[in-house]
C-alpha positions, -999 to +999 in steps of 0.1 A: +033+133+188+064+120+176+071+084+177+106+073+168+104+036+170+070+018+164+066-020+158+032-032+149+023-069+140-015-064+118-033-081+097-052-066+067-078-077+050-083-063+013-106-065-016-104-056-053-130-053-080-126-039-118-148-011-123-145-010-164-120-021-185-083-005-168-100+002-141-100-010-105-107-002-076-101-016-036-106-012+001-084-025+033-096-025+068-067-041+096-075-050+128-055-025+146-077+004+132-071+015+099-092+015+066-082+028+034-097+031-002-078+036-040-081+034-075-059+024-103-064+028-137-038+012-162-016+027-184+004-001-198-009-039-199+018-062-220+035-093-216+067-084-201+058-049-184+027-033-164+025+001-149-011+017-137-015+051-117-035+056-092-049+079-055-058+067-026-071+076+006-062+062+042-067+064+079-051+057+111-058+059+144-026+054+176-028+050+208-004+056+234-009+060+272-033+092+274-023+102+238-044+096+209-027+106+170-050+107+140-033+102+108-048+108+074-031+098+040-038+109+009-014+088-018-008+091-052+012+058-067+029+042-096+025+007-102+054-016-120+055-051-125+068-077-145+063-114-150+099-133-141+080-166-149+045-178-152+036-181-113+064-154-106+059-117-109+085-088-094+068-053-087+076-020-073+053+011-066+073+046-063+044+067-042+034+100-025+021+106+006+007+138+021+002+128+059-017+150+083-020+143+114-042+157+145-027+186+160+004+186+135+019+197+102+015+176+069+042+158+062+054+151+024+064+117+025+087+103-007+083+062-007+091+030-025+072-005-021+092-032-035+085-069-037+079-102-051+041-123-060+045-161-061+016-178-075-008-171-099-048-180-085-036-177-049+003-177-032+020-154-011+032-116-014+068-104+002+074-071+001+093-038+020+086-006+018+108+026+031+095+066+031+113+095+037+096+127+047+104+160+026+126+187+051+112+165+083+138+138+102+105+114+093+115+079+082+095+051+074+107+013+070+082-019+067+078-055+057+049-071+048+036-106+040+008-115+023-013-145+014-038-141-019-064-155-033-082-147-066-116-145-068-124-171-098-098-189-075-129-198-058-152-210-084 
């Protein structure tokens, strides 16, 4: 199934935990029906720079009429940020995505996450994303908003 044009309004609800020191680890569920799971482990943890790795699994179910598409994602990321100011952080996640979906070809998907975190116990998230499949017409453009909230926000 190809879809050319596909707007969907969702909201995601995610959850992180540190495993061991550099390590993390979260899920995501939204209410249009997709879940996902990764983990990061970090590389570089300074003042003025971050960058962690990381894999992560996903999956997506469409509907359409009397079609049904089943995507699976398996990404592999790279995590960049750094602190403009104390409650302002810019970041940007170069990632890879092998898509397969049900009855199709995988699909090598190139893509770049880009965006802003305002706050620093809880604020708000804007960000874009774009991907571009590997020898496929495949493209992929998003925005997101997000509000967080840190968990010793709550204590």
């Amino acid at each position: 199934m190809k879809i050319k044009n596909l707007s969907i309004l969702n909201l995601e609800f995610q959850y992180r935990r540190g495993l061991a020191p550099k390590w993390d680890a979260g899920v995501k569920v939204t209410l249009i029906g997709t879940g996902g799971a990764d983990v990061k482990y970090q590389l570089i943890d300074s003042d003025k720079f971050d960058l962690a790795v990381g894999a992560g699994l996903a999956y997506m179910s469409i509907e359409s009429g009397d079609s049904k598409s089943t995507l699976i994602d398996v990404t592999l990321p790279v995590y960049m940020s750094t602190p403009v100011s104390e409650s302002v952080t810019l970041y940007a996640s170069p990632k890879y995505f092998l898509r397969k979906a049900t009855g199709g070809d995988a699909l090598n998907i190139l893509a770049m996450t880009a965006g802003v975190k305002m706050g620093e116990k809880s604020g708000i998230m804007l960000e874009s994303s774009y991907g571009k499949a590997i020898g496929d017409d495949f493209q992929s453009l998003q925005f997101n908003a997000a509000f967080f909230v840190k968990g010793d926000a709550w204590l």
